[in-house]
N, C-alpha and C positions, 0 to 999 in steps of 0.2 A: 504494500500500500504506500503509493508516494503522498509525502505529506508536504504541503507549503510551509517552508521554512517563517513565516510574517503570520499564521493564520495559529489562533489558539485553539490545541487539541481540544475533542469534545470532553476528553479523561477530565482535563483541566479542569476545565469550565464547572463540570460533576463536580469538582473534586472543592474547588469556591464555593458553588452554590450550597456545597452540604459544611463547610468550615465557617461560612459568613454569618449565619443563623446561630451556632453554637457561640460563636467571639460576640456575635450582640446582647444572646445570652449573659456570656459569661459578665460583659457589664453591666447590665442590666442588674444584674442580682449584684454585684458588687457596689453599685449606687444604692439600692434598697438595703443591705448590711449598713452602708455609711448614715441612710435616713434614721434605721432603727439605733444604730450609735446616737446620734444627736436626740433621740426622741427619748431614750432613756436619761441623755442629759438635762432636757427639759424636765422630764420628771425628778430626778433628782433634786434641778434646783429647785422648784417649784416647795417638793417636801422640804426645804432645806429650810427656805421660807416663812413655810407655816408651822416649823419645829421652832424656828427662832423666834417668833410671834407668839406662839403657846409658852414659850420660855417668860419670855417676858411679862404675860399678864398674871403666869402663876408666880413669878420671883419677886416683882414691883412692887414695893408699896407705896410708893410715888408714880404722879404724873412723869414728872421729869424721867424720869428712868426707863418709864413704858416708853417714851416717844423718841429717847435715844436710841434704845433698843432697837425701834421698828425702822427710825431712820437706818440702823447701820445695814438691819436686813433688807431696806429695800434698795439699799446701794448695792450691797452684794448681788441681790437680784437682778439689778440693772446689768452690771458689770458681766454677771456669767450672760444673761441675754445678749449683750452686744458682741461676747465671745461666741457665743454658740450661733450668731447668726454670719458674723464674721467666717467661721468654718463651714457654714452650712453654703455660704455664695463662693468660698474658694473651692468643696465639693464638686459643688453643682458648675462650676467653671472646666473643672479636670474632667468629671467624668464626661462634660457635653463632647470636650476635645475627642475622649478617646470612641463616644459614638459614633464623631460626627470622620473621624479616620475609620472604623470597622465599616460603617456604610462606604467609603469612598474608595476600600480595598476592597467590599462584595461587589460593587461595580465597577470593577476597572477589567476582569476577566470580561466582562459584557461590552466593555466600551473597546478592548482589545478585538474580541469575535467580531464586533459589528462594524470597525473601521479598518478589517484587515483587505479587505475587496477593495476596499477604495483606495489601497495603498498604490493598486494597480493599475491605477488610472493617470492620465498624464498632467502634471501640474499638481498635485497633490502631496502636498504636503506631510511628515509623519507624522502623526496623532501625537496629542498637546498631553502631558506628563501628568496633570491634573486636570479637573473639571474644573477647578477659579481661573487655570490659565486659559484653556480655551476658550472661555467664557470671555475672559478682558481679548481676549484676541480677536472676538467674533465682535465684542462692546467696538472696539477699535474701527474694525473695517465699517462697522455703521456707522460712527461719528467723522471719522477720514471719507465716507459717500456723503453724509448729511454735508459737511463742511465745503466739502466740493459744487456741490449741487446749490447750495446758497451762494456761494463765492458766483457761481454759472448765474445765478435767477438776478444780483444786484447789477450785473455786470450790461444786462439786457434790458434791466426795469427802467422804466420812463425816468425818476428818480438815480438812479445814478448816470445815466445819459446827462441829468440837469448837473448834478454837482460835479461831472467829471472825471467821475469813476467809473462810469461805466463803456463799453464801447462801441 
């Protein structure tokens, strides 16, 4: 069986389509581990809280004291919240990264199969290393047409005839 040296085997392709589902898995469940971390740290402080609060109205026998008290624990309170939301947005930043690479490796076997034909064609360029670079390369050749195409429309318009810029 001769094979195209530029065309991805069909083994491969199986072989992505059945690896790309278990790696989104495996993140998947590895963000959910990191949500249930933090959510046990919310409960934690939360009890931490209401432990320090029940301290104080059974230990007080002063105003003064109850309201130091509840001051210090609502500062603590503050301070883990701003911690636990602080890790919960650098999580949620890491794990986005590594979905948004497993999706971009489940399709590149697909975007390899699909632009290997067209490798064979004349004036064709080889396929762009990522999907942002293709994408700014395709952005490209429409803003270098849009640009062109207006530079053509001023050049002809009544309006630049008048001011001199047109021809």
């Amino acid at each position: 069986m001769k094979r195209e040296p530029d065309a991805v085997a069909p083994f491969e392709l199986c072989r992505t389509e059945l690896a790309a589902p278990l790696h989104v898995t495996r993140v998947a469940e590895d963000w959910c581990r990191d949500l249930n971390a933090l959510e046990s740290r919310v409960i934690a402080r939360d009890r931490d809280a209401l432990c320090r609060v029940e301290a104080a109205l059974s230990q007080s026998g002063d105003w003064y004291g109850l309201v130091n008290t509840i001051q210090s624990a609502t500062r603590n309170y503050a301070n883990e919240s701003l911690s636990i939301w602080g890790d919960a947005c650098m999580q949620t930043a890491r794990r986005q990264a590594e979905l948004m690479e497993a999706f971009t490796s489940a399709s590149s076997a697909w975007r390899a199969l699909c632009f290997a034909p067209l490798q064979k064609l004349p004036g064709i360029d080889a396929p762009m290393g990522s999907f942002s670079a293709w994408l700014r390369a395709c952005q490209d050749a429409i803003v270098h047409g849009v640009e062109s195409a207006h530079d053509e429309c001023v050049a002809h318009s009544p309006a630049g005839q008048a001011t001199g810029t047109g021809g």
